[in-house]
C-alpha positions in Angstrom: -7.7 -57.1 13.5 -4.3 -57.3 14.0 -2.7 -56.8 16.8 1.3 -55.6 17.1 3.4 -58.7 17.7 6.4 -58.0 20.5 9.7 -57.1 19.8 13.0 -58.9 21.0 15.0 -56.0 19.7 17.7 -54.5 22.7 16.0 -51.1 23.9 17.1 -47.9 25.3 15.7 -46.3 28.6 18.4 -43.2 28.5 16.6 -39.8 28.1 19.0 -36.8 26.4 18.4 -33.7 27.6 19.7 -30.2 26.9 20.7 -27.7 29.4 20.0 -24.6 26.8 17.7 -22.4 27.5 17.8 -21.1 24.1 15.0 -21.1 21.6 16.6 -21.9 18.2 13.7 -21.3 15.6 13.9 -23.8 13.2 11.2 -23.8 10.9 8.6 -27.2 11.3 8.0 -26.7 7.5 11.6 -27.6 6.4 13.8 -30.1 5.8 17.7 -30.0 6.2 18.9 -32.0 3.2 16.0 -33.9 0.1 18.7 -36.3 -0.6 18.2 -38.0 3.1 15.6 -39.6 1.3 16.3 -42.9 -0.6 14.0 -42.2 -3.5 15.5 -38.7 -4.3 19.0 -40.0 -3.9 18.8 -40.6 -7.5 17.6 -37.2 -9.4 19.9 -34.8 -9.8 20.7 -31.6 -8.2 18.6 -29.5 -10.8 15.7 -31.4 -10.5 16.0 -31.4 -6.6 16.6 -27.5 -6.5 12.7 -27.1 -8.7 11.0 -29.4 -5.3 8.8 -27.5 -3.2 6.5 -30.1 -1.2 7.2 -33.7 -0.9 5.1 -36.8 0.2 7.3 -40.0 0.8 5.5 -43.3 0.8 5.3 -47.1 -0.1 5.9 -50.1 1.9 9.6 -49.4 1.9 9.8 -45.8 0.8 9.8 -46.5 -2.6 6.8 -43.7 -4.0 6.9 -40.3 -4.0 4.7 -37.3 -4.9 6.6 -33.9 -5.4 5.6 -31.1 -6.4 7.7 -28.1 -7.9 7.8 -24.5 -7.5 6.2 -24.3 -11.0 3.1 -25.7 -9.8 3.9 -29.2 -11.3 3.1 -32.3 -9.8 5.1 -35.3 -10.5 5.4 -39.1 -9.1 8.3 -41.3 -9.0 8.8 -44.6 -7.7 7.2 -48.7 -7.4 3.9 -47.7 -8.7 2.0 -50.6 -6.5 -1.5 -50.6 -6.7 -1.1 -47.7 -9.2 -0.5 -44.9 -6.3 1.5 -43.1 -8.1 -1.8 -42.1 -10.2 0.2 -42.1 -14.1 -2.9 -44.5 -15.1 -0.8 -47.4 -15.4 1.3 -49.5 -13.0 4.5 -48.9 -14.7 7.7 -48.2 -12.4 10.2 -46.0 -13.2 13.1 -43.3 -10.9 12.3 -40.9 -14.2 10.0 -38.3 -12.7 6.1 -38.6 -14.2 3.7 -35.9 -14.4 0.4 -35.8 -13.1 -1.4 -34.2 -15.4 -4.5 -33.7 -13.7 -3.1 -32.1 -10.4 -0.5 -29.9 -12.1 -1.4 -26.0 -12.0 -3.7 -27.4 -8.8 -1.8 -25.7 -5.9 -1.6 -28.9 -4.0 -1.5 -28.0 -0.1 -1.6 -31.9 1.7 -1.6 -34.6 0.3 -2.0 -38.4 2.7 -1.7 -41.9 2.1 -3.0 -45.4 3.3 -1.2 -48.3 2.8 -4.4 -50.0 1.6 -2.7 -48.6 -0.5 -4.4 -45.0 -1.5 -3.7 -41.3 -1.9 -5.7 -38.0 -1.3 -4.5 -34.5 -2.7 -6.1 -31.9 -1.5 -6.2 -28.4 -3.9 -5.7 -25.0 -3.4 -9.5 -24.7 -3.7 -10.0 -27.7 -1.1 -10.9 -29.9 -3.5 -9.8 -33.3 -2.9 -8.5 -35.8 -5.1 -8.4 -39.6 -4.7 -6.4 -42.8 -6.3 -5.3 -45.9 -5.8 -6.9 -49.2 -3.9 -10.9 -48.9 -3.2 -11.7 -52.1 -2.3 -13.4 -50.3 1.3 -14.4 -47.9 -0.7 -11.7 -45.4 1.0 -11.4 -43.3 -2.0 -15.2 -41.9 -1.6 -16.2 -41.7 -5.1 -19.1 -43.5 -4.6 -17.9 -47.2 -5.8 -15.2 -50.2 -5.1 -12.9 -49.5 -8.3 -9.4 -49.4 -8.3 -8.2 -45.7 -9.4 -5.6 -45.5 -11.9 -5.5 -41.7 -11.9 -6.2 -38.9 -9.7 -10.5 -38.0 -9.5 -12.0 -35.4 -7.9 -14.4 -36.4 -4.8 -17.6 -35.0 -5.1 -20.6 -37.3 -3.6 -19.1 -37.0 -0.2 -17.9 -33.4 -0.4 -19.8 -31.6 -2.5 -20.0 -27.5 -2.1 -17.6 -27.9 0.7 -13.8 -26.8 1.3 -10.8 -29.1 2.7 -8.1 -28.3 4.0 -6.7 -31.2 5.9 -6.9 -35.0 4.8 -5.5 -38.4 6.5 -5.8 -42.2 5.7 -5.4 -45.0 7.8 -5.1 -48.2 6.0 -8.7 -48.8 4.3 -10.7 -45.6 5.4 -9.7 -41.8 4.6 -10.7 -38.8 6.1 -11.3 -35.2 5.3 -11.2 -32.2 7.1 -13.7 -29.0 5.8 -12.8 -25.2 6.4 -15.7 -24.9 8.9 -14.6 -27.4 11.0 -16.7 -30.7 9.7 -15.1 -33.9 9.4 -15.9 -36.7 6.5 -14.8 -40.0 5.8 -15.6 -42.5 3.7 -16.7 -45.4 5.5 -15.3 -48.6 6.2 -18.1 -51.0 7.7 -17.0 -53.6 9.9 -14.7 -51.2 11.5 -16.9 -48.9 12.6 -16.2 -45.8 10.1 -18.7 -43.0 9.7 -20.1 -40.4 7.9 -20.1 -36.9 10.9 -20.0 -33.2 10.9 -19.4 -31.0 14.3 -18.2 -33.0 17.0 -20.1 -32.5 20.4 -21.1 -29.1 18.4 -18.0 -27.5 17.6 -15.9 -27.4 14.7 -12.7 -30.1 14.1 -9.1 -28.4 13.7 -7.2 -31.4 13.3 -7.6 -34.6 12.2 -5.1 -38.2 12.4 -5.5 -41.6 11.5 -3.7 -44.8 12.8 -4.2 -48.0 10.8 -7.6 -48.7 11.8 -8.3 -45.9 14.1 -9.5 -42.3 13.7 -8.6 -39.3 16.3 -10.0 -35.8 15.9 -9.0 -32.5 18.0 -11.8 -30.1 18.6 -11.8 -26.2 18.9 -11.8 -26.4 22.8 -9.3 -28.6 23.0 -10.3 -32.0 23.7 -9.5 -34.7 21.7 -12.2 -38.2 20.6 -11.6 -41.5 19.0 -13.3 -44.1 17.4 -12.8 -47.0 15.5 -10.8 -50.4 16.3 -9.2 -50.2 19.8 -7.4 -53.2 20.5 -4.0 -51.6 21.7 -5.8 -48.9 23.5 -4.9 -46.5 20.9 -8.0 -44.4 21.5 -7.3 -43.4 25.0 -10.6 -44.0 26.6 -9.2 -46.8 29.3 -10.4 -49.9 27.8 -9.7 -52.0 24.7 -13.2 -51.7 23.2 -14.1 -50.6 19.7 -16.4 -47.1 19.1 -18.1 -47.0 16.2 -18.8 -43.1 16.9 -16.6 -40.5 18.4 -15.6 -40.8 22.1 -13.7 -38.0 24.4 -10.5 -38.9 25.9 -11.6 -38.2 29.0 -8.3 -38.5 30.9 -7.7 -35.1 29.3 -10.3 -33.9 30.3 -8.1 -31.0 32.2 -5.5 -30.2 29.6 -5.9 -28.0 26.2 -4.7 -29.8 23.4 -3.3 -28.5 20.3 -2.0 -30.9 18.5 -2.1 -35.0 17.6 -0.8 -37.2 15.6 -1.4 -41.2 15.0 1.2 -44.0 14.5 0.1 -47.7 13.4 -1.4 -48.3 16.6 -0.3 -45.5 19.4 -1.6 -41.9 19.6 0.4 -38.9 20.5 -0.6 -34.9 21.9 1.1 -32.2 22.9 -0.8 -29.8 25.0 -0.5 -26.1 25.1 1.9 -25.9 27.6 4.1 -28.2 25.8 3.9 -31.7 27.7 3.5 -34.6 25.3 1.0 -37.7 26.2 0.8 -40.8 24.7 -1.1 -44.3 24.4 -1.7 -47.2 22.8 0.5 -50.0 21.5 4.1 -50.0 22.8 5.8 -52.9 21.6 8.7 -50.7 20.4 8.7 -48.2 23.1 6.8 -45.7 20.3 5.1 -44.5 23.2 8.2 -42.8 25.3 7.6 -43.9 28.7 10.7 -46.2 29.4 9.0 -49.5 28.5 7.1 -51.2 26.3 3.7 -52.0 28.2 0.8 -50.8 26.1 -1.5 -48.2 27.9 -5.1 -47.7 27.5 -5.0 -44.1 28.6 -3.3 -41.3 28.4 0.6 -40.8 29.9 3.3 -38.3 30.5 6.2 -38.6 28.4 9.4 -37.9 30.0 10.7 -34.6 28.8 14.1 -34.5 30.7 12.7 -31.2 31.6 12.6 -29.9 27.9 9.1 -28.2 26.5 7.5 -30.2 23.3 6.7 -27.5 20.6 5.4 -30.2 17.8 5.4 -33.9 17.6 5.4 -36.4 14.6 4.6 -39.9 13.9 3.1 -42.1 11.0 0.7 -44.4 10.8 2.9 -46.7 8.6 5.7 -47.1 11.1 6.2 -47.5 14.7 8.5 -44.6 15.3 7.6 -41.2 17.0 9.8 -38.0 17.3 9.1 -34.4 18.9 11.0 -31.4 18.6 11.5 -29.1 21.9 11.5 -25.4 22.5 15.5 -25.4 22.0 15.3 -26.8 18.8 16.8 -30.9 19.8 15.5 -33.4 18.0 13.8 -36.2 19.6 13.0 -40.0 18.7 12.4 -42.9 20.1 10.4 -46.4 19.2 11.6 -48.6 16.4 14.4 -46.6 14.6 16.1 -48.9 12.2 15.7 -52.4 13.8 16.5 -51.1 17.5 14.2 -50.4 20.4 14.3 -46.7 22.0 12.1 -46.8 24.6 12.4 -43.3 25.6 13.5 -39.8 23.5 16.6 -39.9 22.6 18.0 -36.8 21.6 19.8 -36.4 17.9 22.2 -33.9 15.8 19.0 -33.7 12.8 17.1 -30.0 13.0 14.1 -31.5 12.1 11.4 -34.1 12.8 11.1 -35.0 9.1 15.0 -35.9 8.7 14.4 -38.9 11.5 11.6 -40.7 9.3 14.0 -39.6 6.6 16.7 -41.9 8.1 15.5 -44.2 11.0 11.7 -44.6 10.0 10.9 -48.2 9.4 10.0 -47.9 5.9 11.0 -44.3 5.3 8.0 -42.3 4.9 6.9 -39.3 5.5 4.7 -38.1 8.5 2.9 -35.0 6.2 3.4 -33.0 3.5 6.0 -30.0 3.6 7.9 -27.4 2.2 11.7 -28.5 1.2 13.7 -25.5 2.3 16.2 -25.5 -0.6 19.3 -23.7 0.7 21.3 -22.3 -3.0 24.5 -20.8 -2.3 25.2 -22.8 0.8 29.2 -21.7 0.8 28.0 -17.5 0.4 25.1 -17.9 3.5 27.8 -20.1 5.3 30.5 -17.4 4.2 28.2 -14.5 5.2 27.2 -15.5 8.6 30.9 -16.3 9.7 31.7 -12.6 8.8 29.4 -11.6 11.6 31.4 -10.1 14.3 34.7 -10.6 12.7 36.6 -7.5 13.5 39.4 -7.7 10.6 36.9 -7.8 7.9 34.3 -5.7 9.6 33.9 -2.0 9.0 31.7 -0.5 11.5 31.1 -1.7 15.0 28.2 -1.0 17.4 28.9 -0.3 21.6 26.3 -2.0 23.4 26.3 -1.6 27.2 30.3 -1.7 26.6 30.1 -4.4 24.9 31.6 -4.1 21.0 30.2 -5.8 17.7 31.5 -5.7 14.2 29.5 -5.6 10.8 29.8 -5.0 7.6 27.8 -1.6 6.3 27.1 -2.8 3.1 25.5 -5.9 4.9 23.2 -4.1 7.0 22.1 -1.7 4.2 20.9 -5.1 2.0 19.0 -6.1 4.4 17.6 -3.9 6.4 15.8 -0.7 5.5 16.3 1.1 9.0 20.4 1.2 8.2 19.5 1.4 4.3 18.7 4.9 5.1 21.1 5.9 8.2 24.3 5.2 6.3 23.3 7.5 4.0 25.7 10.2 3.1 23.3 13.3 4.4 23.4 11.5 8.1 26.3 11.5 10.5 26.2 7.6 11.1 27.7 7.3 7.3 30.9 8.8 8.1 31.4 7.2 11.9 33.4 3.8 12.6 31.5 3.4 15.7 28.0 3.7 17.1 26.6 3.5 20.4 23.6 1.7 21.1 21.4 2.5 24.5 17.6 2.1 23.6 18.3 -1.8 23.5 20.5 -4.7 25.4 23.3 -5.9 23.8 21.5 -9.3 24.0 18.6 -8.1 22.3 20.8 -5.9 19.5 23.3 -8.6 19.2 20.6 -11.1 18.3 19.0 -8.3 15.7 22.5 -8.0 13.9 23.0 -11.5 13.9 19.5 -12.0 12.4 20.6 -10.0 9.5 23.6 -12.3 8.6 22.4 -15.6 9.2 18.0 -15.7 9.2 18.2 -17.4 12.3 17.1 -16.3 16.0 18.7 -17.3 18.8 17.5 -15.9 22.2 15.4 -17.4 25.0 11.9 -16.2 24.9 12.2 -13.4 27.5 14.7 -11.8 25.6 12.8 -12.4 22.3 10.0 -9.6 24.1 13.0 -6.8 23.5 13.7 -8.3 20.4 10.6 -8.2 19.0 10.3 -4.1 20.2 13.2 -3.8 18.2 11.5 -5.4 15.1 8.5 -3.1 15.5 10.5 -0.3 15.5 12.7 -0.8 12.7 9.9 -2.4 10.4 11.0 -6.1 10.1 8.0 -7.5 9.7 9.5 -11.3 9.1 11.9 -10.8 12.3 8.6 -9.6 13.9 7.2 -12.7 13.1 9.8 -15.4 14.1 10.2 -13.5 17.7 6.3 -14.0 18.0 6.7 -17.7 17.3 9.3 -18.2 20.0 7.6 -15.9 22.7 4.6 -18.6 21.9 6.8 -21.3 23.0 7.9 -20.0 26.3 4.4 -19.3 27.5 3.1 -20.0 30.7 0.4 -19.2 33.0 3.1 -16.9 34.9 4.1 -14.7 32.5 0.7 -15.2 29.5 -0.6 -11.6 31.2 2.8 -9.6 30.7 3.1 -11.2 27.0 -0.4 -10.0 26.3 0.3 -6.4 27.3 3.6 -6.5 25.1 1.6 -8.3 22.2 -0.9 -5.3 22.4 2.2 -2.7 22.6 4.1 -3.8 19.9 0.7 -4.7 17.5 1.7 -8.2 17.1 -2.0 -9.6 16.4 -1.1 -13.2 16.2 0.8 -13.5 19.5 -2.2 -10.9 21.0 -4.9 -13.9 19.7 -2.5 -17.1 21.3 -1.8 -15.3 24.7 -5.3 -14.3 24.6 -6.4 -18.2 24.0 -4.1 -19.3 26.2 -5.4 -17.3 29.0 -8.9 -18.2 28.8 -7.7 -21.6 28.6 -6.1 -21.2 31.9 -8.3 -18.2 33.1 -8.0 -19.3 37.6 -4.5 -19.8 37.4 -3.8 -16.8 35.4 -5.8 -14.2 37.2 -3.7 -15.5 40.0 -0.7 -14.3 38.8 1.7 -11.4 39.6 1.8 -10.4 36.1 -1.9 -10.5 36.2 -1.9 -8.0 38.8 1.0 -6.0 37.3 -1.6 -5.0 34.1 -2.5 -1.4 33.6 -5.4 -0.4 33.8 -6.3 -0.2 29.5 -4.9 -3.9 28.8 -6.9 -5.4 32.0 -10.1 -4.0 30.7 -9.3 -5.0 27.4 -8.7 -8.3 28.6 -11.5 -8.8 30.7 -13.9 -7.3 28.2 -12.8 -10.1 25.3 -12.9 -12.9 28.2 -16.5 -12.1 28.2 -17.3 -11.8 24.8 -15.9 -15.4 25.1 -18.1 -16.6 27.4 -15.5 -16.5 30.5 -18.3 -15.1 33.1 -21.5 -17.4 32.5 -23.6 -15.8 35.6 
């Protein structure tokens, strides 16, 4: 099995850190700019503007799968080993259809550089083509698949959601939790279902290697272990799934494989890594391999989702204030801890250092049309020549734009109307909220983005509840979730339940029971009335929190 050879490259031990303490929500679904990548360099604008999810791969970036907001899939690129799935091995930088996934609602899509590729549908049906000579495309036989075919012996009155390929064995994740994959013999690949009785929410390959995070989460390996990229302490091979044990005290909620190294990010935002480290892919300042898990530095700065491939050796992690990270092979060079960058998103650094360029997952392109009008738009916000209304906050004056406000938002749609006072007035004075909180809300309206540290986001997303912004609702909810902590879980719990924001209710309520000593411990535990401590303890024990 082969092992990663050392590098001679120059590396880089300096860790970049920012002194924000700012959440800037960028969306993990989005990409700045399609044309980062070499293979759409070529198509023109109106056939980049129709993209809506992309998979870049090849063993120099030279496929791709994209599919369009028509529901059309289409392939471009090399064509080796027929992974393109046209049916022949022709090349071409035209765009091809494939027929038999268009109108399929294609949600993920993976591939091995055996090579092979799995599309999963909008019914979690998956779809397999390419090499088979492990039989990693599951449909029963070692043929070679010229065109997309639907899996079926393996998977057969079950629903996928989640799929990933190492480099001759594939794996598929069910709706219930169960995990499949289509075996690869001599390197100890298997056929399982629950993991130590509870159902699977993530799934990640590395060339040879399989990881799987568990409901609870703790996170097993199995498979070829020679770098150590299964965590467990030792260089041996599992032919079934082993827990890390290492983390054995820290919830896990995501993981992602590289070619021979293994990444998590626990709930509380620190990364870990192991494995191979002949790049520094691992973050820790060096590049000795480790057999179980490690810290990476943060500088200080909380990991809110990492990234990394199983086809290169780079890794990359965005933090709660919205920097970029990197670090391991970028481009020929040696970074042997994160180094921060000017891109908003993981996805634009395998778009531009990744070592061949290829893409981590499957994602939405945010296409942004009219980029001079949004860029036009948000500079008027709190321009005082070309503003015609301004709001007082705590003494504290902003301008805006009426019309502005009246497009998009309902709340001033119907105060400037001519039958209220506030039509006619050139000023208004806010006191219910902070001019933080208000000045945030206002610039919301003219740019998309928030911009407050997650404390303040708590007013702001009071604000969205009473004015009926149910998207602004939603992004303050995601950056609250990014500042939790066993301190302050209780307090954002009781304002979750105030403000009926269900989805932040359910992750503070996780969170808690995932840290239940520590948080009972707390003065915002003891600061609970009496209605949200009842409530609280009442689901802990419908979750098995009190056992005697």
């Amino acid at each position: 099995m082969e092992t990663e050879s050392t590098s001679s490259l120059s590396s880089s031990n300096q860790t970049h850190t920012s002194n924000s303490n700012t959440s800037r929500l960028v969306s993990s679904d989005s990409i700045s700019d399609l044309q980062l990548w070499p293979i759409f360099s070529i198509l023109d604008q109106e056939t980049l503007n129709s993209i809506d999810k992309v998979c870049v791969f090849g063993s120099s970036g030279n496929e791709a799968i994209f599919i369009t907001k028509g529901d059309d899939v289409y392939a471009i690129g090399s064509n080796c080993s027929s992974c393109l799935g046209l049916g022949d091995t022709h090349s071409s930088f035209e765009p091809r259809k494939i027929e038999v996934l268009c109108k399929k609602k294609i949600i993920d899509i993976a591939f091995g550089s055996g090579p092979h590729v799995l599309a999963v549908s909008g019914l979690g049906e998956v779809y397999s083509w390419g090499h088979n000579g492990y039989c990693q495309l599951g449909n029963g036989g070692s043929s070679q698949g010229l065109i997309p075919v639907l899996v079926t012996s393996s998977l057969q009155s079950k629903r996928v959601v989640q799929v990933a390929c190492g480099s001759h064995h594939s794996m598929a994740r069910t709706q219930d939790g169960d995990v499949k994959k289509f075996p690869l013999s001599h390197c100890f690949y298997l056929h399982f279902c629950f993991i130590a009785a509870r159902p699977c929410i993530a799934i990640a390959c590395g060339q040879t290697s399989s990881m799987a995070l568990i409901e609870n989460g703790e996170v097993y390996g199995w498979g070829y272990n020679g770098n150590g990229q299964l965590g467990l302490g030792n260089n041996v091979n599992q032919p079934a799934p082993c827990k890390v044990t290492a983390l054995a005290s820290v919830i896990i909620h995501q993981i992602v494989c590289g070619y021979a190294h293994t990444m998590v990010l626990s709930d509380e935002g620190v990364m870990y890594s192991w494995g191979a480290n002949s790049y520094g892919q691992l973050g820790t300042g060096n590049k000795a391999n480790l057999v179980s898990p490690a810290k990476v530095n943060s500088g200080g700065e909380r990991f809110i989702s990492i990234a990394a491939s199983h086809y290169s050796h780079i890794s990359a992690a965005t933090s709660q204030t919205g920097n970029v990270y990197m670090w391991g092979q970028c481009r020929g060079q040696s970074i042997t801890s994160p180094l921060i960058t000017r891109f908003v998103c993981t996805d634009d650094v395998f778009a531009t250092f990744s070592t061949p360029p290829v893409s981590w997952r499957t994602y939405n392109v945010d296409q942004i049309k009219g980029n001079k009008l949004a860029q036009s738009i948000a500079k008027a916000f709190n321009d005082p020549i070309t503003g015609d209304l301004k709001f007082i906050i705590e003494s504290k004056e902003v301008y805006v734009h009426k019309c502005i406000l009246k497009i998009r938002c309902d709340h001033f749609r119907s105060m400037f109307q001519s039958c209220w006072d506030e039509d006619g007035k050139e000023s208004i004075e806010i006191t219910q909220y902070s001019y933080v909180v208000y000045k945030a809300f206002l610039q919301y309206l003219y740019t998309d983005n928030v911009d407050l540290r997650p404390e303040d986001a708590i007013g702001l997303l009071d604000l969205a509840n009473a004015y009926c912004e149910p998207a602004l609702k939603k992004m303050c909810e995601l950056i609250i979730k990014q500042g939790i902590t066993v301190d302050n879980v209780a307090m954002l719990y009781a304002a979750a339940i105030k403000f009926e924001a269900k989805s932040l209710e359910e992750f503070c309520f996780r969170f808690a029971m995932n840290h239940l000593t520590e948080v009972t411990q707390s003065e915002a535990f003891n600061n609970l009335d009496e209605y949200v401590l009842k409530e609280l303890i009442r689901r802990a024990a419908q979750a098995g929190a009190f056992k005697y």
